[in-house]
PDB file of N, CA, C and O in Angstrom, chain B, residues numbered from 101:
ATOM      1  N   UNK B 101     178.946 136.246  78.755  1.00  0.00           N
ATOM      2  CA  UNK B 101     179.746 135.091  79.116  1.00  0.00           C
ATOM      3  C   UNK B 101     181.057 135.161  78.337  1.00  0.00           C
ATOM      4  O   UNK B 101     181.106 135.346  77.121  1.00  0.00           O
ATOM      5  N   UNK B 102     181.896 135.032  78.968  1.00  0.00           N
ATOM      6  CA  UNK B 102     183.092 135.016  78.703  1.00  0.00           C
ATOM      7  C   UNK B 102     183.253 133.846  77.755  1.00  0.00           C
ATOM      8  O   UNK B 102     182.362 133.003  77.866  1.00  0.00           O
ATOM      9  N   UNK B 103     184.653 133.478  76.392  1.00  0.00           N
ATOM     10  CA  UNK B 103     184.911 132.701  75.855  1.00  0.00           C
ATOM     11  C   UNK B 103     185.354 130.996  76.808  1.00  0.00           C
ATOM     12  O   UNK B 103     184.953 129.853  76.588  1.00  0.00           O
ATOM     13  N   UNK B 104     186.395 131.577  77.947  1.00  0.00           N
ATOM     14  CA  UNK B 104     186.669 131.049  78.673  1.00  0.00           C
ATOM     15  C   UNK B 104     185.356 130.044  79.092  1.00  0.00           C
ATOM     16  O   UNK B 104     185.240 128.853  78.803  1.00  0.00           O
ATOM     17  N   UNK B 105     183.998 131.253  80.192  1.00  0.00           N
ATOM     18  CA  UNK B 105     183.438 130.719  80.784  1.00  0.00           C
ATOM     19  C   UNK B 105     182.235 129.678  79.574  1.00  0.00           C
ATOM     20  O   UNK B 105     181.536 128.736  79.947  1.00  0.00           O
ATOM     21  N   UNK B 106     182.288 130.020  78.680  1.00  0.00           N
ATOM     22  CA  UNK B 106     181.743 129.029  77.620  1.00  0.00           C
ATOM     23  C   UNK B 106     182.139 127.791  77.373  1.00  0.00           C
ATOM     24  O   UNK B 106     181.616 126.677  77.371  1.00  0.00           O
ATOM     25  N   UNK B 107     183.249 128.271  77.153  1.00  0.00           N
ATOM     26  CA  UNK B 107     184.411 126.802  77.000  1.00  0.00           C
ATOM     27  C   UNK B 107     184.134 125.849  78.015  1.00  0.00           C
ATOM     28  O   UNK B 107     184.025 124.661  77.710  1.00  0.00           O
ATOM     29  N   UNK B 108     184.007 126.241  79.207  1.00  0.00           N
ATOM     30  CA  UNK B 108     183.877 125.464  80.654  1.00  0.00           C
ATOM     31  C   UNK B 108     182.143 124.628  80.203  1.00  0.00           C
ATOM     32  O   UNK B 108     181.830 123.460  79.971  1.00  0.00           O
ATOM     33  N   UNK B 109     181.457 125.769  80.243  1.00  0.00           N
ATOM     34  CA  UNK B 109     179.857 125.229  80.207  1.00  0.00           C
ATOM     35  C   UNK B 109     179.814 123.848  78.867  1.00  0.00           C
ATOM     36  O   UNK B 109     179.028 122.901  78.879  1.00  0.00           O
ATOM     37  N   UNK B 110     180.851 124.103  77.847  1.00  0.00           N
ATOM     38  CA  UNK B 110     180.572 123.121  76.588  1.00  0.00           C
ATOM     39  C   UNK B 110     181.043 122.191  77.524  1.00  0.00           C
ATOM     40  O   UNK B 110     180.318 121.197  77.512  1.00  0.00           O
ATOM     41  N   UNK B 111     181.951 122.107  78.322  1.00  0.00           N
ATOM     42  CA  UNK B 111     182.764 120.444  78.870  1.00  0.00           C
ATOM     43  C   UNK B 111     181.825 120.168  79.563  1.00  0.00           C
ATOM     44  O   UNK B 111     181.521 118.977  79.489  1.00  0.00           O
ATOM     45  N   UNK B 112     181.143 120.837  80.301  1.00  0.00           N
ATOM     46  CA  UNK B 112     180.162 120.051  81.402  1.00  0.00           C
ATOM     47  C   UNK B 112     179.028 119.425  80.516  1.00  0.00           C
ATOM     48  O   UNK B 112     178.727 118.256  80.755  1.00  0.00           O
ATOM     49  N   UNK B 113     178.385 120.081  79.533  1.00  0.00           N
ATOM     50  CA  UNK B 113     177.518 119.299  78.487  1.00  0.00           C
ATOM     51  C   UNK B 113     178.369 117.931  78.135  1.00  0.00           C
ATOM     52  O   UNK B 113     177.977 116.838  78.544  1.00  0.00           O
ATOM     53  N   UNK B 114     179.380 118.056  77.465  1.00  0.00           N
ATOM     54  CA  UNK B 114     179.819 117.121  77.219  1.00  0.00           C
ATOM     55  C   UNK B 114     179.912 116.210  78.071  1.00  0.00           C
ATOM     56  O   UNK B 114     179.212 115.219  77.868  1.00  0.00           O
ATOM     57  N   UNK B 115     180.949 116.232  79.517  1.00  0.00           N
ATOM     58  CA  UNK B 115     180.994 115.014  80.732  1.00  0.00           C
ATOM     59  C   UNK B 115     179.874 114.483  80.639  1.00  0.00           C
ATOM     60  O   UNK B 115     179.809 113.256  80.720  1.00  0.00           O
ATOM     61  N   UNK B 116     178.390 115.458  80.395  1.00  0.00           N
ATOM     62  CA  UNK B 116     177.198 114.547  80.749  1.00  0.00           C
ATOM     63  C   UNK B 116     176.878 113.484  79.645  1.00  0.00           C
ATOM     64  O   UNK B 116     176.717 112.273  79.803  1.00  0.00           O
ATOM     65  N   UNK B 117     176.833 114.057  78.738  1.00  0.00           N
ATOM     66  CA  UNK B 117     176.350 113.429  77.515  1.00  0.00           C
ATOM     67  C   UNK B 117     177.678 112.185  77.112  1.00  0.00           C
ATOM     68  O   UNK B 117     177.097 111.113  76.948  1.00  0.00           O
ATOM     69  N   UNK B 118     178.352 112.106  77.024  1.00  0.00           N
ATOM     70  CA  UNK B 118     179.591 111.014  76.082  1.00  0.00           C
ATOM     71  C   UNK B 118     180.683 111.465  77.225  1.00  0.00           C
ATOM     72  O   UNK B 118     181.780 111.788  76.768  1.00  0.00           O
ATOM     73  N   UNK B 119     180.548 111.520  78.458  1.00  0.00           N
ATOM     74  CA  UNK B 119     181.912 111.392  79.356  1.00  0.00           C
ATOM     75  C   UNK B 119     183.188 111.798  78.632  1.00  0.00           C
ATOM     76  O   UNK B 119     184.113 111.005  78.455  1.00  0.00           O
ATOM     77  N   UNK B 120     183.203 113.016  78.237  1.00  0.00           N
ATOM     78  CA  UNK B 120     184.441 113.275  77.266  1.00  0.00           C
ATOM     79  C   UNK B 120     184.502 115.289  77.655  1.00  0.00           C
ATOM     80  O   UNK B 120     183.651 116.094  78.034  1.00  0.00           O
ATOM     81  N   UNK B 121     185.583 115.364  77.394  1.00  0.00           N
ATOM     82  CA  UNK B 121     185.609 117.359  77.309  1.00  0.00           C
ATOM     83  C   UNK B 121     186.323 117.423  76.009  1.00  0.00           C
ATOM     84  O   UNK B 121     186.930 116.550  75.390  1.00  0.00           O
ATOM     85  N   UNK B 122     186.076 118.807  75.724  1.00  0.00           N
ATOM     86  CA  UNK B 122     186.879 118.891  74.421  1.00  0.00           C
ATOM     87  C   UNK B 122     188.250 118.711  74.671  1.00  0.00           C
ATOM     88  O   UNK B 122     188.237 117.964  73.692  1.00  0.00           O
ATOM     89  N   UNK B 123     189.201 118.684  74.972  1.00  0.00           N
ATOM     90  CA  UNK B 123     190.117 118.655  74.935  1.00  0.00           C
ATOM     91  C   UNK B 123     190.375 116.891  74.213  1.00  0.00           C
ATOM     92  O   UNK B 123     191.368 116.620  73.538  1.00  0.00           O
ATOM     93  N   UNK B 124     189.303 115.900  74.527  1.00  0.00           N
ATOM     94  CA  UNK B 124     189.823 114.462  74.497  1.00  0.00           C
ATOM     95  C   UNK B 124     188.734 113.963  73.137  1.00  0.00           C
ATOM     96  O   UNK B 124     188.497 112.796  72.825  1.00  0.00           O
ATOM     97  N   UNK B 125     188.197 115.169  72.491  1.00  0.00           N
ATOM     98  CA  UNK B 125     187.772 114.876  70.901  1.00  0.00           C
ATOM     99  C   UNK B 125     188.845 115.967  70.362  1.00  0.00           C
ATOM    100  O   UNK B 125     189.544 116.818  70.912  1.00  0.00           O
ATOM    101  N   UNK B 126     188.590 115.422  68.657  1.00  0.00           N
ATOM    102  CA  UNK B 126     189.225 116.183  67.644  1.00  0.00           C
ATOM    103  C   UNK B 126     189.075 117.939  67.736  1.00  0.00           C
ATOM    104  O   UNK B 126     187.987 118.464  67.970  1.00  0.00           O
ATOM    105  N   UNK B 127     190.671 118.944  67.456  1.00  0.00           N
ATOM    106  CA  UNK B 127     189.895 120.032  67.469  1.00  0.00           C
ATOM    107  C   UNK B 127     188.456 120.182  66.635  1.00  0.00           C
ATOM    108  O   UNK B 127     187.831 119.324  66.009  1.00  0.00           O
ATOM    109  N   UNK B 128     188.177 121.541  66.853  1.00  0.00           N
ATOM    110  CA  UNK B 128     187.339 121.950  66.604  1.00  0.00           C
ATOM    111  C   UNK B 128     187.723 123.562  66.375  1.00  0.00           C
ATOM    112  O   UNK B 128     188.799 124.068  66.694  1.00  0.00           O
ATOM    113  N   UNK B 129     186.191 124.502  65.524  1.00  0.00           N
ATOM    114  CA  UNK B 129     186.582 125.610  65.421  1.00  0.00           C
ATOM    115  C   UNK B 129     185.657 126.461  67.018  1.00  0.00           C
ATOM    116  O   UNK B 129     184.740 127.263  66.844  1.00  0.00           O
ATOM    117  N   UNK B 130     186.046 126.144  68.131  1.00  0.00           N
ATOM    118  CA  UNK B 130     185.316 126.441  69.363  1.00  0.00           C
ATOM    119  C   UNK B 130     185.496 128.242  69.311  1.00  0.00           C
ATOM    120  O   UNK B 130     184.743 128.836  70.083  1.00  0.00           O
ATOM    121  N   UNK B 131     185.874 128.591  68.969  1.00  0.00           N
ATOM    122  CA  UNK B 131     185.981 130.342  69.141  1.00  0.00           C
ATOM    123  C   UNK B 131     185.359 130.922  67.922  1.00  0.00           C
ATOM    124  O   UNK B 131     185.026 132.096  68.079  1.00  0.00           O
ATOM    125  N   UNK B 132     185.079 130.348  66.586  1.00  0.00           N
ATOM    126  CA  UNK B 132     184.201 130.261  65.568  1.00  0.00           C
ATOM    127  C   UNK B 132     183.067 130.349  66.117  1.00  0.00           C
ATOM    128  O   UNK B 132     182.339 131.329  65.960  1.00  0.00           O
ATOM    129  N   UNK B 133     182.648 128.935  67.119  1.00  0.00           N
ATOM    130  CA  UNK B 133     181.358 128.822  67.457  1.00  0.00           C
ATOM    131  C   UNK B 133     180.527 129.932  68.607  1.00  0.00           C
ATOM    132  O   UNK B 133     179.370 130.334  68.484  1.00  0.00           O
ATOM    133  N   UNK B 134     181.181 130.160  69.363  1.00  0.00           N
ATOM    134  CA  UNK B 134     181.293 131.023  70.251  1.00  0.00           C
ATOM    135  C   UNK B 134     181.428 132.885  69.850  1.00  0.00           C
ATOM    136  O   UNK B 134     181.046 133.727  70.663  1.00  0.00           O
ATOM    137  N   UNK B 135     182.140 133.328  68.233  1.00  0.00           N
ATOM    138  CA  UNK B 135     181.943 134.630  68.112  1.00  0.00           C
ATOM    139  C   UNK B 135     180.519 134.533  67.151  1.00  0.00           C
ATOM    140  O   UNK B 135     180.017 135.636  66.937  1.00  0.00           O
ATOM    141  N   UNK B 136     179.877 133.477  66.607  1.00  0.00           N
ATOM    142  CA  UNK B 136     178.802 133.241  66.063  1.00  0.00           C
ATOM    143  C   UNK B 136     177.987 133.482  66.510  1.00  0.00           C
ATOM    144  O   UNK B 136     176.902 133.577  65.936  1.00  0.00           O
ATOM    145  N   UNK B 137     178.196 133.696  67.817  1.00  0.00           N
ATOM    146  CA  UNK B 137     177.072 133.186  69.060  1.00  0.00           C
ATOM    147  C   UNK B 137     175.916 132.178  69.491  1.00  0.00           C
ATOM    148  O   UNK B 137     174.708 132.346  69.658  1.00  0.00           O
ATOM    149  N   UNK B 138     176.769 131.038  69.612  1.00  0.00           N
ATOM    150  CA  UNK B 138     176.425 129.676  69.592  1.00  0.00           C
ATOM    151  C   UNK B 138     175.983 129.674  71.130  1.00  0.00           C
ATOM    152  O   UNK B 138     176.516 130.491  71.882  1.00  0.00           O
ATOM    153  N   UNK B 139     175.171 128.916  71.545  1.00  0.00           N
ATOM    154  CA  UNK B 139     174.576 128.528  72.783  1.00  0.00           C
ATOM    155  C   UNK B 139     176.143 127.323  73.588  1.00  0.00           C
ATOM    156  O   UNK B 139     176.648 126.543  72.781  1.00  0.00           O
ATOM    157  N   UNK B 140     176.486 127.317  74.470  1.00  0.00           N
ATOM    158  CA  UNK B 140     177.027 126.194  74.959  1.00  0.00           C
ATOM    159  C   UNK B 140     176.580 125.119  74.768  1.00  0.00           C
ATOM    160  O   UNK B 140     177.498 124.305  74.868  1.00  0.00           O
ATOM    161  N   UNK B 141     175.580 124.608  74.523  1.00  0.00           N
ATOM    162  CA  UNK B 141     174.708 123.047  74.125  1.00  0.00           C
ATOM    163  C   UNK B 141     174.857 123.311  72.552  1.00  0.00           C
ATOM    164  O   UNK B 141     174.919 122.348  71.788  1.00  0.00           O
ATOM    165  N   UNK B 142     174.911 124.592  72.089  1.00  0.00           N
ATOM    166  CA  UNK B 142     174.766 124.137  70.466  1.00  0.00           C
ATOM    167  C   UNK B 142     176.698 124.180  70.227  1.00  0.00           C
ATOM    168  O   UNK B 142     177.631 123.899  69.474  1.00  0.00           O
ATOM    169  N   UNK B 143     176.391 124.630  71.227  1.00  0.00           N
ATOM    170  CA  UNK B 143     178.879 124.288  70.595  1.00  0.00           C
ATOM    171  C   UNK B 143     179.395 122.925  71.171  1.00  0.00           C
ATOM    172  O   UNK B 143     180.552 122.554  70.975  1.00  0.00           O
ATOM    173  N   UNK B 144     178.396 122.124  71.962  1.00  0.00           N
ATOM    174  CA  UNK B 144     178.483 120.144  72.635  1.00  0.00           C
ATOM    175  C   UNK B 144     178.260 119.607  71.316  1.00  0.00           C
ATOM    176  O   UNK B 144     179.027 118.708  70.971  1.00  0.00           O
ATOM    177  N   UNK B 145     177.268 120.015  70.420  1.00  0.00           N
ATOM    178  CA  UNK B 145     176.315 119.554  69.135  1.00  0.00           C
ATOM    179  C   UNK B 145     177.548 119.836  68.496  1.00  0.00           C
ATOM    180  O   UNK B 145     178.351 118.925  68.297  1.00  0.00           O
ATOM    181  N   UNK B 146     177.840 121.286  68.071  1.00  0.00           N
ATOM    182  CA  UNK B 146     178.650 120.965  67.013  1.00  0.00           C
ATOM    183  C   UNK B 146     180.238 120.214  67.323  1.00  0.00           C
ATOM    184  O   UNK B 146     180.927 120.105  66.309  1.00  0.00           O
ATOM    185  N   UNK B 147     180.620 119.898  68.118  1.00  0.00           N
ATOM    186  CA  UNK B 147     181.903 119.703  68.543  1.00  0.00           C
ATOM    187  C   UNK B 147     181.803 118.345  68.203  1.00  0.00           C
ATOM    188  O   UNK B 147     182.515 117.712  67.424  1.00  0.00           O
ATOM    189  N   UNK B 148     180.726 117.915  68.950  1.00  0.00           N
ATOM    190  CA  UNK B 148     180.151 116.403  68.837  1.00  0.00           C
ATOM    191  C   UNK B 148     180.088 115.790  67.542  1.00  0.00           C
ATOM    192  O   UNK B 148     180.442 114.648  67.250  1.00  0.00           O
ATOM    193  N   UNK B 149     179.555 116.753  66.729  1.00  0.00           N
ATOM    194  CA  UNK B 149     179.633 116.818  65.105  1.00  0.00           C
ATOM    195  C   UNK B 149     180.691 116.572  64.130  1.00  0.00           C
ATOM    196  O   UNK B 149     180.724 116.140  62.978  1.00  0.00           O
ATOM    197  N   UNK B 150     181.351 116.897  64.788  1.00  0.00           N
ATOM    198  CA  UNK B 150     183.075 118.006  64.308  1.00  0.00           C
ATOM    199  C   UNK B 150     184.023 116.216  64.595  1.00  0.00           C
ATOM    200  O   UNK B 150     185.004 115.677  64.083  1.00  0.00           O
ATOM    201  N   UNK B 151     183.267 115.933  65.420  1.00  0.00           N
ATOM    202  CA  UNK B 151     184.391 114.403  65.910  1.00  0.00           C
ATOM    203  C   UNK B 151     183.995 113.368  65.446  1.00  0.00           C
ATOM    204  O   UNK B 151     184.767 112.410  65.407  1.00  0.00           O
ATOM    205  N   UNK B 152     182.253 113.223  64.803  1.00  0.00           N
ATOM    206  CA  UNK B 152     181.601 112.285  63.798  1.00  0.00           C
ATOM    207  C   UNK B 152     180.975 111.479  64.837  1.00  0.00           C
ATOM    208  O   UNK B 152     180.809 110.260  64.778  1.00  0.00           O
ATOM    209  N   UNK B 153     180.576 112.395  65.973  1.00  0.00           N
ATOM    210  CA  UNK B 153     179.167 111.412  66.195  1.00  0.00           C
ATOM    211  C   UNK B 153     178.159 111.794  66.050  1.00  0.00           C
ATOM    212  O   UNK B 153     177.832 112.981  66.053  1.00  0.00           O
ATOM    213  N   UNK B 154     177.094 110.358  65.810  1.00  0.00           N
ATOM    214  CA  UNK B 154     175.755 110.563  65.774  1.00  0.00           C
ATOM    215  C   UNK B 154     174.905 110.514  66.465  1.00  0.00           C
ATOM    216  O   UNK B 154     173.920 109.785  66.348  1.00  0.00           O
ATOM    217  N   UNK B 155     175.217 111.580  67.638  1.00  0.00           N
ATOM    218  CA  UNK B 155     174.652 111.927  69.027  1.00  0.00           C
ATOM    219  C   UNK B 155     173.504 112.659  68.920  1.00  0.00           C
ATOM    220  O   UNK B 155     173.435 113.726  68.311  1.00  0.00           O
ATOM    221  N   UNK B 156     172.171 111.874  69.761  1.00  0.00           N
ATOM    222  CA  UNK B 156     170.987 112.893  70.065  1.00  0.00           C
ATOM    223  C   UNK B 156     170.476 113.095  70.849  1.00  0.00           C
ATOM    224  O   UNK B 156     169.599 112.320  71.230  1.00  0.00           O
ATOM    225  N   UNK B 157     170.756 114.233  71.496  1.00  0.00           N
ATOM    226  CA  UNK B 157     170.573 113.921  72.778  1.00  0.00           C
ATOM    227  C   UNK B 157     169.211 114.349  73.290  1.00  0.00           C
ATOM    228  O   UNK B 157     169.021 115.564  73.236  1.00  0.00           O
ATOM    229  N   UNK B 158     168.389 113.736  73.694  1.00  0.00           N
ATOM    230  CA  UNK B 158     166.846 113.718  73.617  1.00  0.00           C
ATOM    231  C   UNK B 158     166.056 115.085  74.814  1.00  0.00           C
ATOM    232  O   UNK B 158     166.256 115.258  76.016  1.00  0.00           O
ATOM    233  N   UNK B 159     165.400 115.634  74.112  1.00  0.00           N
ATOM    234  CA  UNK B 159     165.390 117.089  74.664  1.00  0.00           C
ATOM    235  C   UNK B 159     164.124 116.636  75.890  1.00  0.00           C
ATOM    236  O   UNK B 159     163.408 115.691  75.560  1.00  0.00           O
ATOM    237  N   UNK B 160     163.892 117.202  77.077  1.00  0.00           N
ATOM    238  CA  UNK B 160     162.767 117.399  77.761  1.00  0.00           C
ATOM    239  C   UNK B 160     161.420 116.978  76.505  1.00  0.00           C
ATOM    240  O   UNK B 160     160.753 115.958  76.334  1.00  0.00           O
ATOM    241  N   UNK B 161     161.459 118.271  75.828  1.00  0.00           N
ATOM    242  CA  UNK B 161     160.055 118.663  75.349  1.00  0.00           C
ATOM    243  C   UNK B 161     159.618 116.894  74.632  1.00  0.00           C
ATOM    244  O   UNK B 161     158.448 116.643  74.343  1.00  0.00           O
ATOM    245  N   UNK B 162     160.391 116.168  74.498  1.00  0.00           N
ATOM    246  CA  UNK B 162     160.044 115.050  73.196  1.00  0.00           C
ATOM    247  C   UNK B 162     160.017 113.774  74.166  1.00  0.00           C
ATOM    248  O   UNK B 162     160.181 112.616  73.783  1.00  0.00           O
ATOM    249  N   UNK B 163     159.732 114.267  75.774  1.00  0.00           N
ATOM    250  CA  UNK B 163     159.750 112.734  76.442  1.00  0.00           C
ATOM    251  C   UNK B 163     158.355 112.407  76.036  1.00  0.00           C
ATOM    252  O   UNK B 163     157.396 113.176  75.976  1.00  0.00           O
ATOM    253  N   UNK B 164     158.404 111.227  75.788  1.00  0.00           N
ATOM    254  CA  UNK B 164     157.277 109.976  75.609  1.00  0.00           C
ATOM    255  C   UNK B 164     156.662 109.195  76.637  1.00  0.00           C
ATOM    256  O   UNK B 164     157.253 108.190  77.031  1.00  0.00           O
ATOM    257  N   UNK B 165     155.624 109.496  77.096  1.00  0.00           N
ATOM    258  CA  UNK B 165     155.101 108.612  78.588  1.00  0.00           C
ATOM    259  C   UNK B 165     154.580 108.016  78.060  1.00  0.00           C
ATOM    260  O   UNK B 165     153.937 107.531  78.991  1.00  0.00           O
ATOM    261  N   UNK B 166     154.112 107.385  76.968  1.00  0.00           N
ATOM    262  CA  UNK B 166     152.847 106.754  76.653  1.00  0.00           C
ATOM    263  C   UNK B 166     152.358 105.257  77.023  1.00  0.00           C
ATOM    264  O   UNK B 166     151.342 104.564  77.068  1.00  0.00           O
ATOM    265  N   UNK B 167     154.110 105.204  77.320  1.00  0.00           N
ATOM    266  CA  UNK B 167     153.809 103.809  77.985  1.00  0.00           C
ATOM    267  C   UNK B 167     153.991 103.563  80.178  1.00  0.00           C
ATOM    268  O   UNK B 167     154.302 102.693  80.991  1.00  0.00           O
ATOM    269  N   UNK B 168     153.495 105.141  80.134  1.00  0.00           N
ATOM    270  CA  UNK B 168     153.749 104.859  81.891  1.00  0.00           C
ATOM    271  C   UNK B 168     152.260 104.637  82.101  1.00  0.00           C
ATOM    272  O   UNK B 168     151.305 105.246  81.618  1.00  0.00           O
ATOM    273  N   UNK B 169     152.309 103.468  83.064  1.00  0.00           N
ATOM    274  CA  UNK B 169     151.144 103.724  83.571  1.00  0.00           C
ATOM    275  C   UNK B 169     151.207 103.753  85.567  1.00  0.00           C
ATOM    276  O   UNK B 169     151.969 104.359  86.321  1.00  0.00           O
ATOM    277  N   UNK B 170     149.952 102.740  85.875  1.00  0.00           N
ATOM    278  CA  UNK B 170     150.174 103.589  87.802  1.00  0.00           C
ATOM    279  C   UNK B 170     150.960 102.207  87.679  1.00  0.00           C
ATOM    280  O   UNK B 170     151.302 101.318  86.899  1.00  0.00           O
ATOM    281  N   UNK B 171     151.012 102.735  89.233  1.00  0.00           N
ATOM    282  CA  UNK B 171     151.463 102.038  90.309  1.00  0.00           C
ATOM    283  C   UNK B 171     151.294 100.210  89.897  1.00  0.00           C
ATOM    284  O   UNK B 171     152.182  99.565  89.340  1.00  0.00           O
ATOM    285  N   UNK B 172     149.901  99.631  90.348  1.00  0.00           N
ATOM    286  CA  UNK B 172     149.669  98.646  89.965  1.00  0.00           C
ATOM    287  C   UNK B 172     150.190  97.595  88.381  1.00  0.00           C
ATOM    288  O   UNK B 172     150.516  96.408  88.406  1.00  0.00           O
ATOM    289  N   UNK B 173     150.133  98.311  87.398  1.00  0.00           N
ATOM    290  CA  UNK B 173     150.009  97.752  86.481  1.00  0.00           C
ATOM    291  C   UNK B 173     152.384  98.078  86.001  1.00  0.00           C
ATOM    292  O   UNK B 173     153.081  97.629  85.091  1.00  0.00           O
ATOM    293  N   UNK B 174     152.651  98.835  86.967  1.00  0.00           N
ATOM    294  CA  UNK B 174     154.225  98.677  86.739  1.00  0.00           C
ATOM    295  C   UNK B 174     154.575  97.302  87.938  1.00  0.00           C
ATOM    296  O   UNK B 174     155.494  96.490  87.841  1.00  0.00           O
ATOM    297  N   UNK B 175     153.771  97.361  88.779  1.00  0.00           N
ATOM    298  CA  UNK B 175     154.330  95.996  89.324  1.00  0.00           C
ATOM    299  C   UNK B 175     153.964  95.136  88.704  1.00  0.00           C
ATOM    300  O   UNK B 175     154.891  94.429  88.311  1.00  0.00           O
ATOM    301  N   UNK B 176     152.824  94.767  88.345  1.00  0.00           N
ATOM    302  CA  UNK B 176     152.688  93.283  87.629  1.00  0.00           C
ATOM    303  C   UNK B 176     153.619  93.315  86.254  1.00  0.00           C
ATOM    304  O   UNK B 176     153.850  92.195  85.798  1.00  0.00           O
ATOM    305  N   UNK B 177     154.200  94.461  85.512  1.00  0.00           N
ATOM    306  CA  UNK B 177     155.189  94.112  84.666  1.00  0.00           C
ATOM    307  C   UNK B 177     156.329  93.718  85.466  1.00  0.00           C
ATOM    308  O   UNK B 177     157.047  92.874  84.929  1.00  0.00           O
ATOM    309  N   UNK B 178     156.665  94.106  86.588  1.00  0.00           N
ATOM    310  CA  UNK B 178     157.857  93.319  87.074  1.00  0.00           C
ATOM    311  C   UNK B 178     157.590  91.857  87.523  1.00  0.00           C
ATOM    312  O   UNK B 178     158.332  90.877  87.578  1.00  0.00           O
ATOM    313  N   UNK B 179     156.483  92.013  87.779  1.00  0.00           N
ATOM    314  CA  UNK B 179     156.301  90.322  87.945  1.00  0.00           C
ATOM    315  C   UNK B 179     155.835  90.364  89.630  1.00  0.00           C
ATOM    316  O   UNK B 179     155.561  89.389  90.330  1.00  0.00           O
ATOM    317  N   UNK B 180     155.838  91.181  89.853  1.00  0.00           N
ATOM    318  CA  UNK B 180     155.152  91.162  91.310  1.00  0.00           C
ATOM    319  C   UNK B 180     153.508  91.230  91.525  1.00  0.00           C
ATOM    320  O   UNK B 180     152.923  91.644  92.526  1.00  0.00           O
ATOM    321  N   UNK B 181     152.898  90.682  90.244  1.00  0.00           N
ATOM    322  CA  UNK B 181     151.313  90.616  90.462  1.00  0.00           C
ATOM    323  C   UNK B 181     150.781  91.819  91.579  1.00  0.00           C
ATOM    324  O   UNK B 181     151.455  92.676  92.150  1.00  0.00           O
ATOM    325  N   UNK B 182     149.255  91.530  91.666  1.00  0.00           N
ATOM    326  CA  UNK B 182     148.507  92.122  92.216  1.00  0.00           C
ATOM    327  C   UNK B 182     147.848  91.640  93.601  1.00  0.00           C
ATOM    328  O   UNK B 182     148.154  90.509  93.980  1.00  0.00           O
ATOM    329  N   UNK B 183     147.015  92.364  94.345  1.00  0.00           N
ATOM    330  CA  UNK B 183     146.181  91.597  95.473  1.00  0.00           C
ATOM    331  C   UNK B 183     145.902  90.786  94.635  1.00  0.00           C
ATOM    332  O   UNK B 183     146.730  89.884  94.507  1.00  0.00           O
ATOM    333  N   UNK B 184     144.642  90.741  93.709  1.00  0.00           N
ATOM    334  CA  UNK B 184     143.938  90.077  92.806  1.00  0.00           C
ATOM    335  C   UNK B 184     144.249  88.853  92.543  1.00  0.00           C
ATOM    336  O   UNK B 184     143.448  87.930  92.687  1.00  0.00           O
ATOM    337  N   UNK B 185     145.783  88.665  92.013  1.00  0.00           N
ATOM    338  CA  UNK B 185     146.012  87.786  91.544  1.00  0.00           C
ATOM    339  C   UNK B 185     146.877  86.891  92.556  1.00  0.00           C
ATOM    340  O   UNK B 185     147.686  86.068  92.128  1.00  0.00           O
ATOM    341  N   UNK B 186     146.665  87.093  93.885  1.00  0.00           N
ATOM    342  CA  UNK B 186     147.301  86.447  94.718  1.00  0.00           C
ATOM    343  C   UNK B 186     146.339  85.881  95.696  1.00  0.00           C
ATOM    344  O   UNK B 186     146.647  84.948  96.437  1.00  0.00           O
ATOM    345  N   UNK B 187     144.696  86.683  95.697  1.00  0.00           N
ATOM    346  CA  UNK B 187     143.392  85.909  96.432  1.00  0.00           C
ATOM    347  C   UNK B 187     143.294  87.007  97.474  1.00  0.00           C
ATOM    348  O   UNK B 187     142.634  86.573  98.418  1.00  0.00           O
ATOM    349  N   UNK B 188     143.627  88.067  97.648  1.00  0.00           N
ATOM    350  CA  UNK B 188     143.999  88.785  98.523  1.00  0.00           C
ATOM    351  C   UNK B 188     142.699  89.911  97.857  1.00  0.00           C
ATOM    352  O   UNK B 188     143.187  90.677  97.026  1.00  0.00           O
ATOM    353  N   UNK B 189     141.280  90.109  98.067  1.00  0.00           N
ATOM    354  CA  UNK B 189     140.584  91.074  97.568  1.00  0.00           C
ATOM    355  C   UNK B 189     139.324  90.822  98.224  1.00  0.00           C
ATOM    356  O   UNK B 189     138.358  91.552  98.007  1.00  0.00           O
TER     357      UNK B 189
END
């Protein structure tokens, strides 16, 4: 991957995460990060870093379902009860 085509992949991390490209945070050492051989998500991190936020951006592996449950029991949290509770069983 080209420096260029890196550069591109860090802005699209970024648009997603904080609606911003590098160009509209503080420089940075982006060609540092990049002959290091930094990942494009780890040059969003450090850039992100570099401008003083305390951004985390929450990975796949660390989603938390613990509170999904079915069908039924997400409607009655909205308030749309059950057959049950409407005489309907």
């Amino acid at each position: 991957m080209t420096f260029e085509d890196w550069k591109a992949r860090v802005d699209e991390i970024l648009l997603g995460w904080v609606e911003m490209k590098q160009d509209d945070l503080p420089d940075w050492l982006a060609r540092d990060a990049y002959d290091s051989g930094l990942t494009p998500r780890g040059g969003a991190h450090q850039c992100l870093e570099n401008a003083g936020y305390a951004f985390n951006e929450k990975d796949e592996d660390d989603y938390d379902d613990s509170m999904d449950g079915d069908h039924a029991s997400a409607l009655a949290s909205a308030g749309w009860g059950t057959d049950e509770d409407y005489g309907a069983f």
